[in-house]
C-alpha positions as CSV (number, residue, x, y, z in Angstrom):
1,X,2.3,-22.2,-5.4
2,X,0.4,-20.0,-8.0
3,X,-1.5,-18.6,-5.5
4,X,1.8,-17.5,-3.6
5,X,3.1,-15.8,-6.7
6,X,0.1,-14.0,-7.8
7,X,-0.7,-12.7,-4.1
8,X,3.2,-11.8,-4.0
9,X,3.1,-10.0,-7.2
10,X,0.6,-7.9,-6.0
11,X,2.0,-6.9,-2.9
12,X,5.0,-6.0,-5.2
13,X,2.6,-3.9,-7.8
14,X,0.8,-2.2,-4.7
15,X,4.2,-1.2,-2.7
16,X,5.3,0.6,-6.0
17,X,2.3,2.5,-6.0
18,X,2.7,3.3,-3.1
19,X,6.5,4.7,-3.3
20,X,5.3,5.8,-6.5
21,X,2.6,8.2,-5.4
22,X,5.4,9.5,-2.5
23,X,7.9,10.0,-4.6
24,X,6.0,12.3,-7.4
25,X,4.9,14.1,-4.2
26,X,8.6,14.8,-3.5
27,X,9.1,16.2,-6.5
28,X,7.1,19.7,-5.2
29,X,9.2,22.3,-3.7
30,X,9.5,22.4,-0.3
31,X,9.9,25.9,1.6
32,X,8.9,27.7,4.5
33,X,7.0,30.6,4.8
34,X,7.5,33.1,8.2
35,X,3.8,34.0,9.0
36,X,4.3,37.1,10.3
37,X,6.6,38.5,7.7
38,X,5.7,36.2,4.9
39,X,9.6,36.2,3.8
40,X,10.1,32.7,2.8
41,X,13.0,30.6,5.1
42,X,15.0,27.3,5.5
43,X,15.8,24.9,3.0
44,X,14.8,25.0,-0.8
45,X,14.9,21.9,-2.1
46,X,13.1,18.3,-2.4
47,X,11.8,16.0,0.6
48,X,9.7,12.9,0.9
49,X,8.2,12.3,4.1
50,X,9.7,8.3,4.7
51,X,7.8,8.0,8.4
52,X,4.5,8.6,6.8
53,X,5.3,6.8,3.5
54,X,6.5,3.3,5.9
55,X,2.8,3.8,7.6
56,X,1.0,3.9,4.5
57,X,2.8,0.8,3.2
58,X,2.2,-0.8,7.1
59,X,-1.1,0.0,6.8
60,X,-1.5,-1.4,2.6
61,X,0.0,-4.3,3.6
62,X,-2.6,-4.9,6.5
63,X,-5.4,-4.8,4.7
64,X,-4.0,-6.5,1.7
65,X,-3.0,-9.9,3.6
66,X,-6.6,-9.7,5.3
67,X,-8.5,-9.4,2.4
68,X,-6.2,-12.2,0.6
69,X,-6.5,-14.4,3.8
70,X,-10.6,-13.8,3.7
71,X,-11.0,-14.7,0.0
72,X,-8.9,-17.5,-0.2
73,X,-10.7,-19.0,3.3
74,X,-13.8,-18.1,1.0
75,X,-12.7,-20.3,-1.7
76,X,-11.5,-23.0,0.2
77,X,-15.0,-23.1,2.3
78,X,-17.1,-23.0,-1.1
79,X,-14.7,-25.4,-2.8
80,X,-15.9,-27.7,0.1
81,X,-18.8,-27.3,0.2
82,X,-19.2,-27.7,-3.3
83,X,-17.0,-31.6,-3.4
84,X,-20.2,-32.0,-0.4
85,X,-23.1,-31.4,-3.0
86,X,-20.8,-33.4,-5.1
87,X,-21.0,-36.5,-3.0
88,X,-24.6,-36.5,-2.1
């Protein structure tokens, strides 16, 4: 159960990092600039880009539960193998 929590918690700590990092870059003006004229056009105003932001967190989340899946199937191999030098 402790193991749940702490892999949870991280998740949690890595997701906000995540939205975190997007949402400073949001901050930055967005504008267009006409490359011919170079007269600046559309909207003024903030933006955060949520398609790429979902596929960074897809993509966190990927590697995350791998590498928690291969270290706790790490632990539980050496923690047998250890109880089997135990018992010779």
């Amino acid at each position: 159960m402790k193991k749940i929590v702490l892999i949870f918690t991280g998740w949690i700590i890595i997701i906000a990092t995540v939205f975190l990092s997007f949402y400073n870059r949001s901050i930055t003006e967005y504008h267009k600039i006409d490359p011919i004229t170079g007269e600046e056009y559309g909207e003024m105003g903030f933006y955060t880009d949520w398609t790429k932001m979902a596929w960074y967190l897809a993509g966190v989340t990927v590697v995350y539960c791998v590498t928690c899946f291969v270290v706790l199937h790490l632990r539980k191999k050496k923690s047998a193998t250890l109880d089997e030098a135990k018992k010779k």
